[in-house]
Legacy VTK file of the C-alpha trace (Angstrom):
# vtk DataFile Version 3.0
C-alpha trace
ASCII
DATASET POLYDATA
POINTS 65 float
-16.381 25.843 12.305
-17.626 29.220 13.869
-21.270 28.658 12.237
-22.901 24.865 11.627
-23.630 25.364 7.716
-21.256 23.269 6.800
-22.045 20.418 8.951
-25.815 20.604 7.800
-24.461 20.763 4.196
-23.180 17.792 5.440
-25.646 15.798 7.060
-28.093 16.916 4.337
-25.895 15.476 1.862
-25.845 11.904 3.448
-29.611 11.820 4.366
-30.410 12.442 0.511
-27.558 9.814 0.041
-29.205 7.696 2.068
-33.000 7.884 0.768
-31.669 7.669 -2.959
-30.349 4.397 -2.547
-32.265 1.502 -3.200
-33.215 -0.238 0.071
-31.381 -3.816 -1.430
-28.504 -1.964 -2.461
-28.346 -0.515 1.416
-28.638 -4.315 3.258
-26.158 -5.632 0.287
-23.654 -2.969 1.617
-24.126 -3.357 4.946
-23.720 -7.202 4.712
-20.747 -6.632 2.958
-19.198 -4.150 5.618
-19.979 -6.518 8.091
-18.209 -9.348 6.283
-14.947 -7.437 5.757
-15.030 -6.908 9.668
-12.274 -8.530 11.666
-13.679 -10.656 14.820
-14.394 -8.760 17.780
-11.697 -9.885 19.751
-8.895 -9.155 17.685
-11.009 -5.116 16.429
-10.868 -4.820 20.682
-7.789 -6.299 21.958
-5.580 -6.504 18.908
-3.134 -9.182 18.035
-2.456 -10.888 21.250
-5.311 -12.424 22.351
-5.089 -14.439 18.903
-1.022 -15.298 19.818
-2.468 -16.668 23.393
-5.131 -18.501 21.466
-2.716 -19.800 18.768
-0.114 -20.743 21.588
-2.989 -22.352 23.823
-4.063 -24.425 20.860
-0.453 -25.484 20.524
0.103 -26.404 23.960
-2.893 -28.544 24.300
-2.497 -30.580 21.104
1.393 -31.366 22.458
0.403 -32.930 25.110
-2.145 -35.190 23.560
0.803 -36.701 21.335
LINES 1 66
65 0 1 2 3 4 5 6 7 8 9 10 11 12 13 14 15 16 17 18 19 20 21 22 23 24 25 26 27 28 29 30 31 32 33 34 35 36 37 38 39 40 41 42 43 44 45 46 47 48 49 50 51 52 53 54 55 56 57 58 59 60 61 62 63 64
């Protein structure tokens, strides 16, 4: 991008987007987004943190029988 048209084209776009929508419609969609959103430690650490905490859980509830 030798020149920054495009990326004002851009941002103009989104801003006009942005102040279009109706402010309900905005929270609604960021609720939603923020729903759909896997837990923080699996989005950081992936998968194995939950196979630790799944084998952990295991453990302890074996030797409680």
């Amino acid at each position: 991008m030798a020149n920054g048209t495009e990326w004002v084209k851009f941002m103009t776009e989104r801003v006009v987007d942005y102040i279009e929508t109706p402010r309900e419609q905005r929270k609604q969609t960021r609720l939603e987004a923020k729903a759909a959103r896997e837990p923080w430690l699996i989005r950081w650490f992936g998968l194995a943190p939950l196979g630790l905490k799944v084998w952990w859980h295991g453990r302890k509830n074996k030797t409680l029988e």
